[in-house]
N, C-alpha and C positions, 0 to 999 in steps of 0.2 A: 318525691318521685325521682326516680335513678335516672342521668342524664341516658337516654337514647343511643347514644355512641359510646356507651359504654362497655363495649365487646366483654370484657372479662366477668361479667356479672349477668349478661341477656343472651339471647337468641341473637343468628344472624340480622333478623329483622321480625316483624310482627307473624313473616310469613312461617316462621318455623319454632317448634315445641319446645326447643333443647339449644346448648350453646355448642358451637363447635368444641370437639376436643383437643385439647392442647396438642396431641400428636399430627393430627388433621393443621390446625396452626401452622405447625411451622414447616409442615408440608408442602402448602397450599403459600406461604407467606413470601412474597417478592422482596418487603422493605429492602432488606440487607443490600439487595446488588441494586435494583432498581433506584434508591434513593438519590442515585446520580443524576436521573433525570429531572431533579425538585426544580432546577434554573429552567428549565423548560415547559417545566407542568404551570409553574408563576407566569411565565411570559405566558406562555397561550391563553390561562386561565384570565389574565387581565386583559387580553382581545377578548374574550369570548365576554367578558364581563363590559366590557366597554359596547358591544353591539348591542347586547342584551339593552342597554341603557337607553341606547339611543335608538331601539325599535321599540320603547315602551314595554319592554317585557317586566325588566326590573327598575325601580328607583333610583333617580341618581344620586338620591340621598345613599341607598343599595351601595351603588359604585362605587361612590368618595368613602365608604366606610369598609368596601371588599381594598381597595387602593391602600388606604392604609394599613389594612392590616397585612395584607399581603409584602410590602415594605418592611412590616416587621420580622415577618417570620423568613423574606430574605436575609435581613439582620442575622437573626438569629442561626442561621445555616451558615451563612458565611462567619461570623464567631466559632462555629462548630458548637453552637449550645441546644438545638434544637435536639428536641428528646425524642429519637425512632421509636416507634412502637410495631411489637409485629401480631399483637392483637388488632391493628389495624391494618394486616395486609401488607399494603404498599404504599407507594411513593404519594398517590393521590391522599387517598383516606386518611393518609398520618398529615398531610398538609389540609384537607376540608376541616379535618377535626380542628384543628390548631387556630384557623380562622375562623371559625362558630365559636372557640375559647375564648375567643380574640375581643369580636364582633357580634356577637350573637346570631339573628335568624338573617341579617343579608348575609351572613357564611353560607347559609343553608340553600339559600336563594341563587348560589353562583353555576349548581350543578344543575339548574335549570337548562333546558333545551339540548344537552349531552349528554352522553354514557362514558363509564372509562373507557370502553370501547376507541369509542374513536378521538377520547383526551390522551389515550396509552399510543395509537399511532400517530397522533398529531406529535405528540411528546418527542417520540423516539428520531421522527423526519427532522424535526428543529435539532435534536441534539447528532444523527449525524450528520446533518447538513453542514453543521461545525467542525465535523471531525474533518469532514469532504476537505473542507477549506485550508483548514490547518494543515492538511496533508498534502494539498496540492504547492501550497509553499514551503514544508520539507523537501519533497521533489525535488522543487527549482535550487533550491538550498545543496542538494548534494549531485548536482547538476553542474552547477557552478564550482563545487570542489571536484569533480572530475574533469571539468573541462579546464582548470586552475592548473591541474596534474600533466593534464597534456600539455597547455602552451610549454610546460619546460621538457619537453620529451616528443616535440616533432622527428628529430633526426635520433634520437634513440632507437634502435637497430634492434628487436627480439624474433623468433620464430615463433610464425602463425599454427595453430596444430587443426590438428583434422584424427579424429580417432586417438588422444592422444599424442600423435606421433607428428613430427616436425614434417612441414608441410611449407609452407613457402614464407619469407620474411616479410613482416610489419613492421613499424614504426609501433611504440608503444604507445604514443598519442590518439593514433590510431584503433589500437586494442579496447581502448577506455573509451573514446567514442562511440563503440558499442553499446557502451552503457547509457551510454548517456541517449542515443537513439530508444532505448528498451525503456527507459524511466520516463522518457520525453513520452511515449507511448501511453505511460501506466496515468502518466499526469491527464493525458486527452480523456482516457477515459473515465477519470473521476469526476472530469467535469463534465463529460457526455449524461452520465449517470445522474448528477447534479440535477439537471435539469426534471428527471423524473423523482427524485427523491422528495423535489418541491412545488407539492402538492399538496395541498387542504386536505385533512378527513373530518375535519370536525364541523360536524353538521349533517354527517350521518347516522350520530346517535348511537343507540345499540345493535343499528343492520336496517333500519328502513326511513332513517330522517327522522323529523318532528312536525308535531301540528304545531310547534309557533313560528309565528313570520318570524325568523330568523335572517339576516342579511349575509351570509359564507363569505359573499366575495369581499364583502368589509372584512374581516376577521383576514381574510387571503393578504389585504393590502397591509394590515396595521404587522403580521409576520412577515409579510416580506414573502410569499408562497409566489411563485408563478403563476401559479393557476387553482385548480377541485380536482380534487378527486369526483368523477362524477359519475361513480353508480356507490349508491351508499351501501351495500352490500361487500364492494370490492373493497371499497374505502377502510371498513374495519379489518376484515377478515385477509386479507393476503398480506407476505412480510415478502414480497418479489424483490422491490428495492433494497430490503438488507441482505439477501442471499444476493443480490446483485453487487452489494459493496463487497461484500464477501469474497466476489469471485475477482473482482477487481482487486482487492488483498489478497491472495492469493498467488496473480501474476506477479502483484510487487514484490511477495515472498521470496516464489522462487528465481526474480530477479535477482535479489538480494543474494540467495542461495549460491546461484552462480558466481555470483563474483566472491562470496565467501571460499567457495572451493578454489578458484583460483587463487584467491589469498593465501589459504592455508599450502595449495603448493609451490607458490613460490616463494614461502616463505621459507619452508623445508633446504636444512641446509643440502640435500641431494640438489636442489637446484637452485639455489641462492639469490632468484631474480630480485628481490627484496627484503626490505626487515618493515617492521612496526611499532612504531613505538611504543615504550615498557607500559606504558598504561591502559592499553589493551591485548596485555598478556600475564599470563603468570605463571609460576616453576610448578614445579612436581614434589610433591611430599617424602621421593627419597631419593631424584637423582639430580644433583645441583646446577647441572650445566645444563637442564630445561629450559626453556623461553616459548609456552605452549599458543599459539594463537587465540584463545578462550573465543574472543568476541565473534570469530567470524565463526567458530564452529559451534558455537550455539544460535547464532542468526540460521545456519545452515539444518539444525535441530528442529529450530521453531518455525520453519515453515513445513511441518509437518503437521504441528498444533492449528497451526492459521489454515491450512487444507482441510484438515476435518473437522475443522469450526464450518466449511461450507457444506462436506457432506451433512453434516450432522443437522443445518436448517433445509437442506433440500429433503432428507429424511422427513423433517417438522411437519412441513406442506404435503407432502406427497398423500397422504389418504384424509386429508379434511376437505369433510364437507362446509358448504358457507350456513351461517355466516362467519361470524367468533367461536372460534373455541378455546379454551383455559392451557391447549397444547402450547398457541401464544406466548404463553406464561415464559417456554423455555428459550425463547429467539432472543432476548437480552441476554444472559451470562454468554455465549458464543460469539454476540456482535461485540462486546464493549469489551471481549477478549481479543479478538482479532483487530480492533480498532487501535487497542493500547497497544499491542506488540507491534504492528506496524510505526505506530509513533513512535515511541522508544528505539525501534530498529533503524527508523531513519536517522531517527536526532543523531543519534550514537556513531553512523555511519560515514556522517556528515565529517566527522571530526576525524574520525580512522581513516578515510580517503584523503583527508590534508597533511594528513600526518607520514603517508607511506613512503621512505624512503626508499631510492631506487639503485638498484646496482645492478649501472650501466653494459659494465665490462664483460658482466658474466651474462647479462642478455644477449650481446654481441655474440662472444664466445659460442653459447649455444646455437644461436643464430647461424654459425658455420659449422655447425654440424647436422649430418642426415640430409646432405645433398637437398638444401633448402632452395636453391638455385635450378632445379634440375627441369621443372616448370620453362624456366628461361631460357634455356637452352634449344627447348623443342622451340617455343616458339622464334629462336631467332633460325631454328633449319626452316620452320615454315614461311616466313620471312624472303628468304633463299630459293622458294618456291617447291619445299618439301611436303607432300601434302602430311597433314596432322598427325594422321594414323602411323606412319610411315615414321616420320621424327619420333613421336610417341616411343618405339622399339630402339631406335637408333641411341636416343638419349637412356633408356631403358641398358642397354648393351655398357654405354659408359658409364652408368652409375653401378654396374656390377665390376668393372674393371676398377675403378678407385674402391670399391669397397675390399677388393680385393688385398690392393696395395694399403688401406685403412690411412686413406688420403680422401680430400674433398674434391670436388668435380673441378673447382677452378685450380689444384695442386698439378691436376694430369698436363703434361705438358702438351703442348699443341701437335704432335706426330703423332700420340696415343690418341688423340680426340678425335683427327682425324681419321684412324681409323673406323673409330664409326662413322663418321660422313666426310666426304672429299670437298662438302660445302662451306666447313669449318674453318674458319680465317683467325688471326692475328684479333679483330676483333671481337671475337668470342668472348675473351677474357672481360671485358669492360661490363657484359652482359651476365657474367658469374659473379660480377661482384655483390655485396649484398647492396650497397647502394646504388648500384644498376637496377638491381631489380625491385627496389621500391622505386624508384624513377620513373621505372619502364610503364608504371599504375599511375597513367596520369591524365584521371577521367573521374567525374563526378564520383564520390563513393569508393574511390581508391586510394590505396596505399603511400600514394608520393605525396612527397614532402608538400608540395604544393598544393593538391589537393585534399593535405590535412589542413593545410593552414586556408583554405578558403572554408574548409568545415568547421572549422575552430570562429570564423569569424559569424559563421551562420549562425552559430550556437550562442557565441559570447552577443549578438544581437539579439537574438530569441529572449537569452536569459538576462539581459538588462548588463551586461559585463562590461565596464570600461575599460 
């Protein structure tokens, strides 16, 4: 008599006349991408197989021979010798079969008191609860090479823009502590998310529990879960938490995004704020004096993929009804897409932000042009006791008079300036300098030098920095 799990030769089960057809197979068959989860399906499967033991459901003669076997056929995964089948589906049923090979009927005995149901979202919460983590220390990782970037770029001088167009002077230390505040963000909330990602379903079965004393919160402790999921219904059937990691990929995308486009422009010799080194770039196939930015504008690319990896699972959910359904099936290829390109994106990033050389002169340079100063001005008439609005026009009138001349505001000399206001003194000038007007920001969250370097010290504590 023909072994039972022997898909390519019977029926799905006793319940049906006919075998699937080969087209329906590979249809229907997950193995291929899902087999990633196997370190996962082994771990859970050996808590679930350990409770089992110890509430009397299976033998622990059962146990010590699911133990072993399960040891092996980690073996053999990790070798890469283990033989996928996708007459078996997926991740599970190629690993139950493989333990029944193994072991015999305590193989058979381990799918006792679970459905894949709720071994596929137990699987999925363990494996990205890993990713969660991994990620939260590329974070800090390219956290630490931005804030590395700023300690030597306190007193580097660039213009801040607004619409494009030069707007008032930064520090460049400054500029990148941006980022670091936006990823400091992305980190919070991976781990905010963490917390609901780790959560037990197993022990909801196939949508309404089991008749055997089961013990969950054992099974919770031996995984390391915070807590249950605790309506078994919700427990299989919803994928909230990976559209949630999703959407948390997605902000770190288009963080990424941003700072890729300001790469690629200042790397642009029209503005020459930087270079990067040759290893995250490459020439052009017919004009030799190339040096294309590659990395940052395909980061810039793929978070477009990572966005509609989130539409495409809120699509998933949006008209199923509970409990499980086989729609399911399609929430892993999008999540362990978006998972991977996030990690890649960071590792890779990690190193192109250490790498960025800076060119100082020509940040300056720009920095003093497009009456970046012009800000400063109003507020030292308001100072003077001008009110806002009023300076607002005054400095408005001077910055058309030097455009005129295609001079900068602090170029006009002090009888021109004061024709727009008779408030305008001798020290005027010290307030158009560009390092007056990083000075003048010298307040939590501002621009002077000083209150980078108290930012710089928040951050290098935060992120463990000596």
């Amino acid at each position: 008599m023909s072994n039972s799990l022997d898909r390519k030769k019977e029926a799905w089960s006793a319940r049906f006349s006919e075998p699937v057809s080969e087209l329906v197979k590979r249809y229907t068959a997950s193995v291929d991408f899902d087999q990633r989860l196997a370190q996962a399906d082994i771990r859970a499967s050996l808590a679930h197989a350990q409770m089992l033991s110890e509430q009397g459901i299976i033998s622990s003669a059962d146990f010590n021979a699911i133990v072993e076997g399960m040891a092996k056929i980690k073996a053999e995964i990790d070798r890469h010798e283990f033989v996928w089948s996708v007459d078996l589906e997926d991740v599970h049923l190629n690993i139950e079969r493989r333990l029944t090979l193994l072991i015999g009927d305590a193989g058979k005995r381990l799918h006792t008191a679970r459905s894949r149901n709720d071994q596929v979202a137990t699987d999925i919460r363990l494996w990205l609860r890993d990713v969660i983590d991994s990620q939260c220390e590329l974070l800090q990782q390219l956290q630490q090479a931005l804030v590395g970037q700023a300690c030597a770029h306190t007193n580097t001088v660039m213009p801040g823009f607004t619409h494009l167009q030069v707007a008032q002077p930064v520090s460049f230390a400054h500029h990148l502590l941006a980022y670091v505040e936006m990823f400091s963000r992305d980190a919070e909330r991976l781990i905010d998310l963490r917390r609901r990602v780790n959560r037990l379903p197993l022990g909801a079965a196939a949508l309404a529990g089991t008749s055997f004393p089961i013990d969950r919160k054992r099974v919770a402790a031996l995984l390391a879960f915070d807590g249950l999921c605790e309506n078994s219904l919700d427990a299989v059937s919803d994928r909230d938490f990976a559209i949630e990691y999703c959407a948390v990929a997605s902000l770190i995308a288009v963080h990424l995004s941003r700072l890729s486009e300001e790469l690629v422009l200042w790397m642009s010799p029209n503005i020459g704020f930087i270079d990067l080194p040759d290893r995250f770039c490459t020439g052009s196939s017919i004009m030799p004096q190339k040096k294309n930015p590659d990395v940052p504008e395909l980061a810039r690319g793929k978070t477009g993929r990572v966005v509609g990896h989130l539409m495409g699972l809120l699509m998933l959910m949006k008209a199923q009804p509970l409990a499980y359904n086989k729609d399911n099936q399609e929430d892993k290829e999008p999540l362990f897409d978006t998972a991977d390109t996030i990690s890649d994106s960071l590792l890779i990033f990690i190193d192109l932000v250490a790498g960025i050389v800076v060119k100082a002169e020509r940040m300056r340079e720009a920095a003093g042009r497009g009456y970046a100063t012009a800000t400063d001005l109003a507020d030292y008439l308001v100072r003077k006791g001008m009110p806002f609005r009023d300076a607002h026009e005054a400095v408005a009138l001077a910055v058309r008079e030097a455009d005129r001349e295609g001079i900068d505001l602090g170029a006009l000399p002090l009888s021109r300036l004061r024709q727009c206001s008779n408030l305008i003194d001798e020290d005027v000038f010290e307030v158009l300098s560009l390092e007056g007007s990083l000075a003048a920001r010298n307040h939590p969250g501002g621009t002077a030098p000083d209150a980078v370097l108290a930012a710089l010290t928040r951050h290098r504590e935060r992120l463990g920095i000596r």
